[in-house]
N, C-alpha and C positions, 0 to 999 in steps of 0.2 A: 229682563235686561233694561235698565234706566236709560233710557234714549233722550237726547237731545237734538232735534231736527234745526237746519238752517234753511234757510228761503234765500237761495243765492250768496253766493261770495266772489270774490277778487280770489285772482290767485295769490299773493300776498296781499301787506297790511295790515288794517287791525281786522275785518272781517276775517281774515284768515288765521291771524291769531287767536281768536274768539274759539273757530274751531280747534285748534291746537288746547287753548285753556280746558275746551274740553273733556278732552280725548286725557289731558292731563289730572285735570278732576275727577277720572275715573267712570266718564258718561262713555256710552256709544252713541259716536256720532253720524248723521247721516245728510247729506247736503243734497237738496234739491236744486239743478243746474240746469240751464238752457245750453252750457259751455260744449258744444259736440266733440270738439278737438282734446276737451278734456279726459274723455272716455281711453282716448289714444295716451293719454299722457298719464293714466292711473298711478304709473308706480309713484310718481312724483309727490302725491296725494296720501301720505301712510297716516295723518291722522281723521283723515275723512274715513271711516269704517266702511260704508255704503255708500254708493253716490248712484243718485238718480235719476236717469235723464228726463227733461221733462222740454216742450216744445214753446210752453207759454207760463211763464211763472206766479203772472198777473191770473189765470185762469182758477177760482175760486173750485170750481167746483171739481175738475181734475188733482188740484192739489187737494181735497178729502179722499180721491179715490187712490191716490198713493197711501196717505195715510192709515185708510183702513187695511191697505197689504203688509204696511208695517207694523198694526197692531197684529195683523194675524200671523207674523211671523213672532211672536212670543215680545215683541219689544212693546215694554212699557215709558210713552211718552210724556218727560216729565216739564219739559221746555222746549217752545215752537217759537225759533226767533228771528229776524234778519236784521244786519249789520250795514245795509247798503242799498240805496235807492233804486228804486221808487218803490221799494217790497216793507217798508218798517211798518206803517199802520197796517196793512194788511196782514202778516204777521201779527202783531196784536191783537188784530178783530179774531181772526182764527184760533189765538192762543184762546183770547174770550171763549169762544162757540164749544173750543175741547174743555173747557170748566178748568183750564190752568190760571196760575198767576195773572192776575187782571194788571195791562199799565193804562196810561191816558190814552186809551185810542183816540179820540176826537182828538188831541191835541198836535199827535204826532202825524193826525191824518192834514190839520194845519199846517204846517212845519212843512210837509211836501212841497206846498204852491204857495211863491214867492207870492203873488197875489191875495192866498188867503191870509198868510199871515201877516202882509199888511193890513188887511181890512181889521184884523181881529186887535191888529195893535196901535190903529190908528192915533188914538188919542193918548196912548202911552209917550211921554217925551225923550225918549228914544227913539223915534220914527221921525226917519228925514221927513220934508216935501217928498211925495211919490204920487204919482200918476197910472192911472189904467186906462188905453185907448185898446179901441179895437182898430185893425189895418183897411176900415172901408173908406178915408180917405186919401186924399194925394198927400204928399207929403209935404208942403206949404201951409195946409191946413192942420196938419198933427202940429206941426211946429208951434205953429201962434196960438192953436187951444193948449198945449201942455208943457210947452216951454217957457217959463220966467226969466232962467237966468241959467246962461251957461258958464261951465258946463255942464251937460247931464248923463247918468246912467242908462244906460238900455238893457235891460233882461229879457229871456226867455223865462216865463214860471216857472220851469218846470225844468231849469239848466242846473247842471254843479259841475265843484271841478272848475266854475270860469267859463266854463261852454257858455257860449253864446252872453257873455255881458261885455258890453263893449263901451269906452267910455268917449264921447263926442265932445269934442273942443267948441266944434263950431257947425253953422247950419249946414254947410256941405257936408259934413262928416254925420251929421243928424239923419240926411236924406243918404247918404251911404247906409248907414245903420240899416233906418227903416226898411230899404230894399232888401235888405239881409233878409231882416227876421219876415219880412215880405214870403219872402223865397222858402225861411224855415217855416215857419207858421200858418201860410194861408193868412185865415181869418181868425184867426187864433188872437185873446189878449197879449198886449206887451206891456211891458211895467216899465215904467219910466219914473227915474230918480233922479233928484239934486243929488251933485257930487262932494261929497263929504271929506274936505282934508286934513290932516293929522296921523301920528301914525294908529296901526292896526295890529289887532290884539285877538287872538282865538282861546275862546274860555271855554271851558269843559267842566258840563253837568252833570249830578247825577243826584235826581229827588226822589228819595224814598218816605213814602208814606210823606209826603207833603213836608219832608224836611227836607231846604235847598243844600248841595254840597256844591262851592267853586273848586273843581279836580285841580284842576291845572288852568294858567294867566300865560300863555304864551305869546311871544312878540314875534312880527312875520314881516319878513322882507319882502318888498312886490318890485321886481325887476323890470317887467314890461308895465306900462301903466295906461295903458288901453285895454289890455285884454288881463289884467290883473294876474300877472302868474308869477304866485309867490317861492321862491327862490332859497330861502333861511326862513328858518324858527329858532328860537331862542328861549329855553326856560330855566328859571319861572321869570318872569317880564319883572324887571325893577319899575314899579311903579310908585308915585309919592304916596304916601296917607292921605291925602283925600281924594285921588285917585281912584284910591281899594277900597275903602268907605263907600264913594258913593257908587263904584260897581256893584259891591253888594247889595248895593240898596236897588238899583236899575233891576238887577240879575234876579232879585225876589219879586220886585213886580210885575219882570214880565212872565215871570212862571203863574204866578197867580192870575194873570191877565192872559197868558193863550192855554191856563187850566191844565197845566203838567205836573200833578200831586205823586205820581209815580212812574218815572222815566228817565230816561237820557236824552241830551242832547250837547249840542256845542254850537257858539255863535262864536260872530265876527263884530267886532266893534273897535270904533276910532274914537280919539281922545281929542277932541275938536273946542278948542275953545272954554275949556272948563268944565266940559260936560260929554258924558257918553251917547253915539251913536249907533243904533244898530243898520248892521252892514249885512248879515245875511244870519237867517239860524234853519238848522239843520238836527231830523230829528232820531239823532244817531251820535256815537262816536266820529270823530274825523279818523280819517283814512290813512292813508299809507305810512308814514313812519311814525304816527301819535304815540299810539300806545307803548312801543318802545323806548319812545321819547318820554313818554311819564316813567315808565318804569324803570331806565337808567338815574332818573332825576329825583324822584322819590319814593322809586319802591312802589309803588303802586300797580297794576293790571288790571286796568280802568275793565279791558273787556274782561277779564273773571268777575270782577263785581259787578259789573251790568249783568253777567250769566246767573251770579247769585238774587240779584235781585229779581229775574224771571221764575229763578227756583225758588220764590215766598222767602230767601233767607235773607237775612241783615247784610247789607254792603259792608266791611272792615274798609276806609277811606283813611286809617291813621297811616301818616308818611313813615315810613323806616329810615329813610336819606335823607340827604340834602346836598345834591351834586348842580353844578351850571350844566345842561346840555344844549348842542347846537348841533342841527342839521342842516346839511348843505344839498340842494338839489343841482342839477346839472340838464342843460341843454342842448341845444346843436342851432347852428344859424343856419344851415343851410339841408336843402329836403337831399334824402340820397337813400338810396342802401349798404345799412350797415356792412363791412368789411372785416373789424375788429375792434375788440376793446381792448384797451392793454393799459396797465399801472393799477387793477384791482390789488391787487397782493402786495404791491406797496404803498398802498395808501392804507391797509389792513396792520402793517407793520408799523406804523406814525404812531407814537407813543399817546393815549389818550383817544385814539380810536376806536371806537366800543362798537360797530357795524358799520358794512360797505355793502349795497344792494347797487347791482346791475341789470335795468329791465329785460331789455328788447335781445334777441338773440339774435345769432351772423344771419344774416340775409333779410332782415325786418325794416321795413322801410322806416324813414326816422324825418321829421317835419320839426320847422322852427314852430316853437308855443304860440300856439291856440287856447288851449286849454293846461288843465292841471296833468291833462292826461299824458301831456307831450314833456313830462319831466321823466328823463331815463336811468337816472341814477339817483344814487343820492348818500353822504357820509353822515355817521351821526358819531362824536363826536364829545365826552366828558372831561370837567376839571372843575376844581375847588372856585377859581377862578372865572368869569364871564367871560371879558376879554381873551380870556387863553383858550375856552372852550371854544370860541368862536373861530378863533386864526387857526384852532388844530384841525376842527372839522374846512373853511377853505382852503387851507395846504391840500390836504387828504384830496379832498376834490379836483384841486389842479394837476396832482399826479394822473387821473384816468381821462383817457383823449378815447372817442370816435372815430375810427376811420370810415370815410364816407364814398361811396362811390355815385356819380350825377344817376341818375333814373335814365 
């Protein structure tokens, strides 16, 4: 039986699509999960074949001893992969060691930590000013060794989703920060960046055998602009000609410069003054509504073709469409527990509405954004049209309200 293993997933998204691709490809699939509540909620789960509880995902040498229970149950293992952090190189190294499809481990083992892969891209002109302190001074003293010029970025390395990057206007809000990641990190590195303006752009890769492919140029709204939580997407991003030119040319060399000849990934970059910046790269598909957002828009199933490229075969990257699409994400201002949701069915029925996703179920407490993770909804949204794809997926969205009740 041709198995395809996963190393953790989201209950939706594209990691969960990836498994869906699967199961549709005709693999058996089977997902190694730390998710205990998952166990509980099996039926929900029909294209996951097997699921395996596992206590530590990260744990190398336990995830061999699953795998040999699975070879001894007759299934033969044709792709070991994960779709979702911090498991992708690791996956890889492991797909290595089982003598499968090889991608760029060292790169995607870069691509993890914000830290590494600026060292690795330093001198690439894509790289703001950035900074590495470690927290064993006070914070008067970080300030005047690492700060130039405000304002600046504060990250965790090893944050996504927006966790933990927070943007400082000014030295009180610098010594706010630092107390943070004080608190998150210990003595842990922080990464410190010049703050980059213009807008922002999420490109999606996928290099096979060291030939680059730009999937998808999408353009992203960021609502809060301290804690970065992007709000709209929009593709494919109308950019000028030399714009797309010279992305192309950014996007080739930084694959050749953090050494990703066979892989995926997706970055974040701003169009700043005539020239591209990178803003964060990630060594994976993006999450929650991408992949359906590429494939309303051109036919594509970014995660089938990364599944094909695990399984030694040719990614097929030719577009079949060519539609505008827009995704609307949705918030809440104030912390409660949820109560109800009501207007999904009519924002379903908004002509040009192509999906409606509602996270959190009644009784899940609901927090104004922090993170990417504190987005609870979301409309996506198609037309011939930009502009119109855009107003149909906002309408859509103002239809569905939270009820909230105080904690």
């Amino acid at each position: 039986m041709q198995t395809i293993i996963f190393l953790g997933s989201n209950k939706s998204g594209s990691s969960r699509d990836a498994i869906r691709a699967a199961s549709d490809m005709g693999y058996f699939t089977v997902l190694l999960t730390d998710r205990r509540k998952w166990i509980k909620q099996r039926e929900e789960f029909p294209d996951v074949h097997q699921m395996v509880l596992m206590d530590r995902l990260l744990d190398k040498e336990k995830i061999f001893r699953q795998l040999s229970k699975i070879n001894n149950q007759g299934k033969q293992i044709k792709a070991f992969v994960s779709f979702i952090d911090p498991f992708v190189s690791l996956a890889a190294e492991i797909s290595k060691e089982l003598g499968l499809q090889e991608v760029s481990v060292a790169a995607l083992f870069k691509m993890e930590d914000k830290t590494r892969f600026r060292d690795e891209l330093q001198n690439n002109p894509v790289t703001p000013h950035f900074s590495i302190c470690l927290l064993d001074k006070d914070e008067n003293e970080l300030f005047k060794e690492h700060v130039k010029k405000l304002p600046v970025i504060l990250k965790s390395p090893v944050s996504n989703g927006s966790k933990d990057v927070i943007k400082a206007n000014s030295k009180e809000e610098f010594t706010e920060a630092v107390q943070h990641f004080r608190n998150q990190l210990g003595q842990d590195p922080l990464l410190i960046e010049e703050f980059i303006p213009g807008p922002q752009y999420l490109i999606e890769v996928l290099v096979h055998n060291s030939n680059t492919t730009i999937v998808a140029i999408i353009e992203q709204e960021i609502s809060s602009m301290n804690r970065f939580i992007i709000t709209g997407y929009h593709m494919p991003a109308r950019l000028s000609k030399h714009a797309r030119e010279t992305l192309n040319e950014s996007i080739g060399q930084v694959m050749k410069d953090i050494g990703l000849s066979h892989g995926t990934c997706h970055l974040e970059m701003r169009w700043t003054e005539g020239e591209w910046k990178l803003i964060e790269i990630n060594p994976r598909i993006s999450g929650s509504a991408i992949n359906q957002m590429i494939l309303e828009s051109i036919g594509i199933s970014l995660v089938k073709e990364t599944l094909k490229l695990h399984l030694g075969e040719k990614p097929d990257l030719t577009p079949s469409k060519a539609e505008y699409v827009s995704a609307e994400f949705i918030t809440v201002e104030t912390q409660g527990r949820l109560v109800k949701v009501t207007g999904k069915n009519k924002a379903k029925k908004i002509d040009g509405v192509k999906m409606v996703y509602v996270k959190p179920r009644k009784g899940s407490v609901l927090t104004p954004p922090l993170s990417m993770g504190d987005r609870y909804a979301y409309v996506l949204a198609s037309s011939s049209d930009p502009l119109k794809a855009k107003e149909i997926a906002k309408r859509a969205a103002g239809e569905i309200k939270f009820y909230i009740e105080p904690l």
